[in-house]
C-alpha positions, 0 to 999 in steps of 0.5 A: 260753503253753500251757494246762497253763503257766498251769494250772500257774501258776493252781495256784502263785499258789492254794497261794501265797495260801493261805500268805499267808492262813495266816501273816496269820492270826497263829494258831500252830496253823494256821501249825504245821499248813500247815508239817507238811501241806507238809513231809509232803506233799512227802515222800510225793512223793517216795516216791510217784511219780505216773502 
């Protein structure tokens, strides 16, 4: 496995935990704002190319 495979998987199980964290939290406010950051976040994406 290479370094940047399991940077990346590192990077996948961090934003995973942070969701778990949020949904167990049971506060609708930080729930409704991970969603609205994650929908928007994967929208500029794909209008933004990265270098």
């Amino acid at each position: 496995m290479a370094k940047s495979d399991i940077s990346s998987l590192f990077y996948k199980l961090a934003r995973m935990s942070r969701d778990v964290k949020v949904l167990s939290s049971g506060s609708p406010k930080r729930i409704g704002r991970r969603a609205k950051n994650k929908f928007l976040g994967r929208k500029i994406s794909k209008i933004w190319k990265w270098p």
